[in-house]
N, CA, C and O atoms as CSV, one atom per row, in Angstrom:
chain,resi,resn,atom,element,x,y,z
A,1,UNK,N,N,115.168,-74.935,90.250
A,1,UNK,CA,C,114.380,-75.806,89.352
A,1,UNK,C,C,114.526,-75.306,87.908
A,1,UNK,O,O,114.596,-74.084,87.776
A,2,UNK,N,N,114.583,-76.054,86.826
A,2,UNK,CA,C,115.191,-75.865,85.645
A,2,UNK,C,C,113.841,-75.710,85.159
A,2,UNK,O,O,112.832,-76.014,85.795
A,3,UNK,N,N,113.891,-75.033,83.555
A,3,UNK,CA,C,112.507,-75.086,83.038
A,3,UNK,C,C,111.330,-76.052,82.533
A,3,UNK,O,O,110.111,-76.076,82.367
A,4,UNK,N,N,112.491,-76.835,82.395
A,4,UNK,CA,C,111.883,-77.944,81.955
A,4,UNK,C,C,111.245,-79.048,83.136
A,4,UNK,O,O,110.284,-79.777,82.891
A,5,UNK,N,N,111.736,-79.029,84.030
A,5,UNK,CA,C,111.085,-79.693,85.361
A,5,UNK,C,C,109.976,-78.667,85.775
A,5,UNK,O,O,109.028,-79.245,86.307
A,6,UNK,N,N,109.868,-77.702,85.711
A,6,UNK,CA,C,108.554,-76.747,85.641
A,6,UNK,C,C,107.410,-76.842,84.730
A,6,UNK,O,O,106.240,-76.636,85.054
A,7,UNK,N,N,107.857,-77.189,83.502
A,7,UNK,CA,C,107.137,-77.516,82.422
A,7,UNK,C,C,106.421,-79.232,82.655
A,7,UNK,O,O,105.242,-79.519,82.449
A,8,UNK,N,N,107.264,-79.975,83.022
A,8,UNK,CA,C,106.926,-81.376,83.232
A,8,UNK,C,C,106.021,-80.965,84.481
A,8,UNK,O,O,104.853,-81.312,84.310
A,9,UNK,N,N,106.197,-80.479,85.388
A,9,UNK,CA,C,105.481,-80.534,86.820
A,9,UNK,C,C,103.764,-79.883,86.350
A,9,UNK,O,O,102.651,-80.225,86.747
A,10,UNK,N,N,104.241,-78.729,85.255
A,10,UNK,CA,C,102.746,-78.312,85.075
A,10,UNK,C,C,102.158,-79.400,84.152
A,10,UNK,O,O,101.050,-79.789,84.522
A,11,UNK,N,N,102.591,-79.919,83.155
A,11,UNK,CA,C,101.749,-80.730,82.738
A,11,UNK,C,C,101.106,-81.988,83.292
A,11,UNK,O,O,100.100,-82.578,82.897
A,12,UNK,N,N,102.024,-82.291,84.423
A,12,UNK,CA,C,101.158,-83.557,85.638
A,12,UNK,C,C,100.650,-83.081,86.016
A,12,UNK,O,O,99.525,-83.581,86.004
A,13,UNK,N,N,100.707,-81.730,86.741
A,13,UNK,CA,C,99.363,-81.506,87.402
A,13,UNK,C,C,97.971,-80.819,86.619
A,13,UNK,O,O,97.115,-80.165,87.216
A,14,UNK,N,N,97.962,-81.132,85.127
A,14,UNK,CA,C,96.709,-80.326,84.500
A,14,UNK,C,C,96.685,-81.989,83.938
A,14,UNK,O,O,96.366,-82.580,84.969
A,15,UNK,N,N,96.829,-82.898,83.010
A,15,UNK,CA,C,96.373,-84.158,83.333
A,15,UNK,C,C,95.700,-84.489,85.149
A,15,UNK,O,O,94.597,-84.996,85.352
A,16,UNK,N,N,96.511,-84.129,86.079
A,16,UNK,CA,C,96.205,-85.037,87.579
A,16,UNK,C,C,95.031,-84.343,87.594
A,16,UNK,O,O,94.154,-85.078,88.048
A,17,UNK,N,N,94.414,-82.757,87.170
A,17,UNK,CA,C,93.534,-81.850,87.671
A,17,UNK,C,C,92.098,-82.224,86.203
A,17,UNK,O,O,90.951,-81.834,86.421
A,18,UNK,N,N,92.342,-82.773,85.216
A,18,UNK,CA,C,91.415,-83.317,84.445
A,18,UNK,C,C,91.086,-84.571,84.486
A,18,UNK,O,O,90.304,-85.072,83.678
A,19,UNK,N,N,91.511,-85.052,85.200
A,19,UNK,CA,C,91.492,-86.595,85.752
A,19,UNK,C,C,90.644,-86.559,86.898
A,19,UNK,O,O,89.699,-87.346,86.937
A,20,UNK,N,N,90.773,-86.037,87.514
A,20,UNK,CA,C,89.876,-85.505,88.829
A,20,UNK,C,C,88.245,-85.002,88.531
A,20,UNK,O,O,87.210,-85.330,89.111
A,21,UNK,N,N,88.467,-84.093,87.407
A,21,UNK,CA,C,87.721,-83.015,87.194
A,21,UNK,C,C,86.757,-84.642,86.520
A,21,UNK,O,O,85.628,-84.808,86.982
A,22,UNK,N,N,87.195,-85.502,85.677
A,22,UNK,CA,C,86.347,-86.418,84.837
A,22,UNK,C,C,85.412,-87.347,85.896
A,22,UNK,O,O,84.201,-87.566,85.925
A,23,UNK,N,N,86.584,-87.812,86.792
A,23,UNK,CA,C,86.196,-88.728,87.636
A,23,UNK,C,C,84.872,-88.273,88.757
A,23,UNK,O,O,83.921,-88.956,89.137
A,24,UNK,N,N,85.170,-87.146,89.025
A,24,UNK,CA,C,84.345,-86.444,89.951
A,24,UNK,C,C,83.257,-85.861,89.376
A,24,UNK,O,O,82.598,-85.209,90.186
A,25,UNK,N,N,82.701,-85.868,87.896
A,25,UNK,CA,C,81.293,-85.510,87.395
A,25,UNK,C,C,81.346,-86.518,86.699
A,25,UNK,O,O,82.057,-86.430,85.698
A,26,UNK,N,N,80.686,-87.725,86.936
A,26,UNK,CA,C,80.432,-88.709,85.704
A,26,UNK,C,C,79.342,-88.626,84.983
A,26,UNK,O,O,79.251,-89.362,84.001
A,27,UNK,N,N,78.240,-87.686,85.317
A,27,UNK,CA,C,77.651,-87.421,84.320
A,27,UNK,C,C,77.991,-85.836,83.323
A,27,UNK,O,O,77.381,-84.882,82.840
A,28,UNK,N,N,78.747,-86.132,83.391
A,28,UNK,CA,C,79.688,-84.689,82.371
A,28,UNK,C,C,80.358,-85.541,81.119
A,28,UNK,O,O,80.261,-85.238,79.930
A,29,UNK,N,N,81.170,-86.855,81.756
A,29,UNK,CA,C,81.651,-87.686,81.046
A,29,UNK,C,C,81.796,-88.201,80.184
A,29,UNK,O,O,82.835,-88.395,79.554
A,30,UNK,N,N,80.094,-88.736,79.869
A,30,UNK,CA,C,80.034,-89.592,78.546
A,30,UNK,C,C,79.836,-87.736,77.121
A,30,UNK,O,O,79.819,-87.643,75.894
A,31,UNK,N,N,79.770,-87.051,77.878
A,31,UNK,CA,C,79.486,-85.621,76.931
A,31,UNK,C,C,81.157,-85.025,76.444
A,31,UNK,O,O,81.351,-84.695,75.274
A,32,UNK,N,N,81.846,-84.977,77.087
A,32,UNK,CA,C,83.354,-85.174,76.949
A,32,UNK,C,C,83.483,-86.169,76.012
A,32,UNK,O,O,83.708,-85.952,74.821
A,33,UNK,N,N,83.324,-87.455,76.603
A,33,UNK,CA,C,83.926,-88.461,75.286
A,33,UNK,C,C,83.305,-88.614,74.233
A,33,UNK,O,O,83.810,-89.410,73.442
A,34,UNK,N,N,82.165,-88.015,73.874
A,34,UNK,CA,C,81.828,-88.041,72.660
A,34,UNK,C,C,82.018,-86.763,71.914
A,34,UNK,O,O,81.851,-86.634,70.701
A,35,UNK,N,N,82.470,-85.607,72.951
A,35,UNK,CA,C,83.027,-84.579,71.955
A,35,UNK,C,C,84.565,-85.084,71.705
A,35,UNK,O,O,85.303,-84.463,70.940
């Protein structure tokens, strides 16, 4: 695996893992989007 497919793979999975993290406390949410 080249570095750059390492680099791409970590950044989907820390978007896929803050996506999760948002969806799964919605009251955390509206405190996030207004920071």
């Amino acid at each position: 695996m080249t570095r750059e497919t390492l680099a791409d793979l970590v950044g989907v999975v820390a978007i896929s893992v803050t996506a999760i993290i948002l969806f799964s406390m919605p009251a955390v949410t509206p405190i996030l989007t207004a920071a």
